[in-house]
C-alpha angles and dihedrals in degrees: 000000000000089000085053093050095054086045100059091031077058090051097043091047090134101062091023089088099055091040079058093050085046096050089051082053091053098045089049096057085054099056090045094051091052089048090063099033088059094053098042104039099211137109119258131196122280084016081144098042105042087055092049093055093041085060092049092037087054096042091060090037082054104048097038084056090059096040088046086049101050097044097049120027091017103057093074120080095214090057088035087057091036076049097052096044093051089043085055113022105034099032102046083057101049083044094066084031081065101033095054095038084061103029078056087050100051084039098066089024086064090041090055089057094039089055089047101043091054095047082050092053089039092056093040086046091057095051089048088055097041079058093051090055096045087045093052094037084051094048094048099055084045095059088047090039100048092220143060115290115210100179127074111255106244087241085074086060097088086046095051098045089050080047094051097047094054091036114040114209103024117176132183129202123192111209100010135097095080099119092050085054090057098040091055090036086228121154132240098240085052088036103183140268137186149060120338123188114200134154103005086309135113112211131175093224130169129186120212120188118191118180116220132180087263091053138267126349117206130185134181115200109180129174118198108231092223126154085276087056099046094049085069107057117083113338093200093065092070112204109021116194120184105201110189107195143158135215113282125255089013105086131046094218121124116258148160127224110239140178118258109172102312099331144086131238139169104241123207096184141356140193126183142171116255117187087052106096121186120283123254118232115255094209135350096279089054095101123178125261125212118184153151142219120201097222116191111247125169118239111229098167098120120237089034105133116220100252085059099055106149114249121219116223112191105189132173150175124237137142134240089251095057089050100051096048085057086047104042096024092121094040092077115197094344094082097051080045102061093041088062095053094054085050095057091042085057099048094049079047090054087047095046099049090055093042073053093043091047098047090052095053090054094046082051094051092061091042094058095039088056079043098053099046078053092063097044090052098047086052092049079048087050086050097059099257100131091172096074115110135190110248095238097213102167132034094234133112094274079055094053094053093054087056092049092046083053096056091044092053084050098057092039094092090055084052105059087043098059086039078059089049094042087047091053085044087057090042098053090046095052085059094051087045094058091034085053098048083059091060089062126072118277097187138019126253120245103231113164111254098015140092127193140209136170150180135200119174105164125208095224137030087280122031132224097211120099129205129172146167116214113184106207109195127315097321115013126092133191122210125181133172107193122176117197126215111265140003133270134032085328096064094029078069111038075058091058097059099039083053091051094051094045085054095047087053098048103029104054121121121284092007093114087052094060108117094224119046121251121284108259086203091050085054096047088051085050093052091047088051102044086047090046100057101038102039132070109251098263091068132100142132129206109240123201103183126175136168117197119203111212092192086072092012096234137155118210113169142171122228106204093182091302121151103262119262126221124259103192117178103159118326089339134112125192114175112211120241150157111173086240124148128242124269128253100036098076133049099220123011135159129235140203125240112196119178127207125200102240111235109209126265081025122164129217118192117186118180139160130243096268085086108058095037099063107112137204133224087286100050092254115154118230086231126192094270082072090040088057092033083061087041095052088042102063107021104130095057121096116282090251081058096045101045096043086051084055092051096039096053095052088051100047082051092063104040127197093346120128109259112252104198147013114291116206134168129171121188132201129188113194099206119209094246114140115277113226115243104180140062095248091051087047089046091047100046077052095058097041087052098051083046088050 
């Protein structure tokens, strides 16, 4: 499809420059549009639309790109070559440029979080186990005093002041907590610890439940998260900002929008530090790092349905530098050491990738001038000029090819000559092919009782297999099914000769007034003769002849070392053969006729050898029994039907090979119409066959 869409780009050239200014145009609106639409949130007109069309707008600038590309920069080898280095030499580089410059930055961004995540659970963890004191402090007066305490023992009051100084603001509740045990589900063996956020303020808060003989003890330690509170928490983060928010348009709290980086929430509450200001950079690959950490908070706003809880996002600023004295801190000088070392490998790697880039566009320099003599000679070649020759100036492949190309140039003068030999060859071929297709048959002959049917398919240009119908008189017919030794002319002639003396023989005066119809044998003897004495002794053809005679309705025939037809009259087959040898090895030789009384509604079915040697995937022949299971199968169809199922089957045996020899079949039906007996009714089928 891709192929379709540079071919018509290439057609429509003329209008195909201003569609590409209008599609920039396109494109621009739409950046426009989703710049204001980023900094006003809200949905203009032909939003769909416009987007649909910038898709469109970027898929044609695309693929003219590509087209324009190609036509113009790419058709060149030497930019193809300068294409493909950069394609594997630059942009593999700037890709693991890019890759480590961001694997590095969500490396320290998830450091960061990780950093900020652990001081919050640490701080949520000391609350949780100031909890834990004042419970068990609490449980324990209770037991010495038999009933529920609800004031803190004065023992607590060094805890609570250590408490108070890493946690300003601490504040303790005995008896309280209940509803945010209910709120988080959580039990009173687990009690509950973490961050609440509840009108409009964020609190570190932990519940802690003991059960004493005089019932349950319950206490609520909670710890607002305030500036104060922020600035002590990681020092190496720089800035840190908690934004509480909710979905948007799902809840009726009051909010602001705000900037997070690079997004916009509606916040429900914040709380940032304020004397941290952002870190400088120590070098110039000290980049800034902005990122952010979800932290899990429990929604206390009431009316707030669960799918709307409000998410805190803790997010900060540091730099690489910040982070990796915290990390390698303990490591000294070590550390600074080993930082510098992987800056000097990557910049001998950088060196060395352009000493590697440059090499390669020299090297491919010298490829595309060697390339490029190659072409002007070969368009001098195009042009006829078959003296031009390639300057072999190195001894290298590329200067082997010229000389190649040189000594092709060279032969190619021989070449066209024997193409124009090979063409008069064709040429000559073509005319023995039609001359041979006049020495067969071109219509059938009307003899009363009998339909005919043949196919020839030949392996070559010419055939060697040779078919005819002789119409003797009024009601005798002659069919014969020779194949000659060998393919090709020679055997396209030897088949021409054998045809005009067949003729001769058949065709002589007086010969269709003879009361009784031609030997068979005699004409076989003929045939033999005539070979033998005009043929090399090599030479030779099977020969299967037979006249039928429609007056007594009989069949004799001669089988001269032909493959043995089918005589089919009902479910039985008779194959047809005399034992004879074939004609053109032996001077004299004597033949067989045998004669078969015709049923009516017969078959006969000649065919070459062609039919039964065609062989499957496991070497199997086709073999004469297929060649009569086809035959029995489909005998009561017309001879056209019978004779292309013959030739079908032993195709569709063979499958997709190339076919080996000439494949012939001729079919004859003897149908039961009356035979004449006397001389009116013989004068009467003449003259029904010259009108005809």
């Amino acid at each position: 499809m891709a192929s379709n869409v540079t071919t018509r780009l290439r057609t429509l050239s003329p209008w195909a420059g201003r569609a590409g200014v209008a599609t920039l145009l396109t494109l621009l609106v739409y950046v426009v549009q989703r710049l204001v639409r980023w900094l006003y949130p809200r949905r203009l007109p032909l939003d769909s639309v416009l987007g649909f069309v910038a898709v469109w707008a970027a898929s044609f600038l695309i693929v003219y790109g590509v087209s324009l590309a190609r036509k113009k920069l790419l058709w060149s080898l030497r930019n193809q070559m300068g294409a493909a280095y950069i394609l594997i030499a630059v942009v593999p580089l700037l890709l693991l440029l890019a890759m480590a410059g961001l694997g590095a930055y969500l490396l320290y961004w998830q450091i960061g979080s990780y950093i900020l995540y652990s001081e919050v659970q640490t701080r949520v963890q000391r609350v949780s186990n100031v909890g834990k004191a004042l419970a068990t402090a609490l449980a324990i007066e209770s037991e010495a005093n038999g009933h529920l305490v609800s004031a803190l023992p004065v023992a607590t009051q060094g805890t609570l002041d250590a408490a108070k100084a890493e946690l300003p603001g601490l504040q303790v509740e005995v008896g309280a907590g209940e509803d945010l045990l209910t709120r988080t589900r959580s039990g009173e063996g687990a009690g509950f610890a973490g961050i609440v956020f509840d009108n409009q303020t964020l609190t570190l808060e932990a519940v802690v439940v003991h059960r004493v003989p005089q019932g349950k003890l319950m206490v609520l330690v909670s710890a607002p998260v305030t500036p104060q509170f922020l600035e002590t928490l990681a020092p190496e983060l720089g800035p840190i900002h908690f934004l509480v928010n909710r979905p948007e348009g799902k809840t009726s709290v009051p909010g602001q929008f705000a900037m997070l980086n690079g997004e916009k929430v509606k916040l429900v509450g914040r709380v940032a530090t304020e004397r941290r200001p952002e870190p400088g950079p120590a070098s110039w690959f000290d980049k800034r790092i902005s990122g952010f950490t979800l932290l899990r908070v429990v929604d206390m706003e009431e009316g707030i349905p669960r799918d709307s809880q409000a998410e805190l996002r803790a997010s900060f600023v540091t730099r690489p530098s910040l982070l990796n004295r915290q990390l390698f801190g303990p490591l000294g000088d070590i550390a600074s050491t080993a930082v510098t070392l992987l800056f000097i490998v990557g910049i001998v790697f950088l060196v060395i990738e352009f000493a590697a880039l440059a090499t390669g566009i020299l090297l491919t320099r010298a490829m595309t001038t060697s390339v490029d003599d190659l072409y002007l000679a070969t368009r001098h070649v195009q042009s006829g000029d078959l003296s031009s020759r390639v300057q072999v100036k190195k001894r290298d492949e590329l200067g082997a090819l010229g000389e190649s190309f040189n000594s092709m140039v060279q032969s190619i003068g021989g070449l066209i000559e024997e193409q124009r030999q090979r063409q008069r060859l064709e040429n000559e071929l073509a005319i023995a092919r039609e001359v041979q297709t006049q020495l067969l048959p071109r219509e059938v002959p009307n003899v009363p009782g009998v339909e005919l049917e043949a196919i020839c398919r030949p392996a070559r240009l010419v055939s060697g297999d040779y078919y005819d119908f002789i119409r003797i008189g009024p009601t005798r017919l002659a069919v014969v099914l020779a194949d000659i030794s060998g393919k090709g002319i020679s055997a396209a002639l030897l088949m021409a000769s054998l045809q005009a003396a067949l003729h001769s023989e058949l065709l002589r005066d007086g010969l269709a007034d003879e009361p009784v119809p031609p030997s068979t044998a005699e004409l076989a003897a003929h045939l033999n003769r005539h070979l033998y004495l005009h043929t090399s002794e090599e030479r030779y053809a099977t020969l299967f002849l037979a006249i039928y005679d429609a007056r007594n309705r009989q069949l004799s025939y001669t089988n001269a070392g032909h493959v043995a037809p089918l005589y089919l009259a009902g479910d039985r087959v008779q194959r047809l053969t005399t034992d004879d040898t074939v004609i053109g090895l032996f001077a004299d030789v004597q033949f067989q006729q045998v004669t078969i009384d015709v049923a009516p509604e017969a078959l006969l079915v000649i065919y070459s050898d062609g039919m039964t040697d065609p062989e499957n995937a496991r070497g199997e022949f086709f073999g004469t029994d297929r060649v009569a299971e086809v035959a029995l199968r489909s005998r009561r169809s017309p001879p056209q039907a019978i004779a292309s199922a013959i030739l079908k089957g032993a195709e569709d045996w063979s499958g997709p090979a190339e076919q080996a020899d000439d494949m012939t079949v001729v079919v004859a039906r003897f149908s039961a119409a009356t035979k004449p007996s006397t001389d009116d009714e013989v004068h009467l089928v003449e003259e029904k066959s010259r009108s005809i």
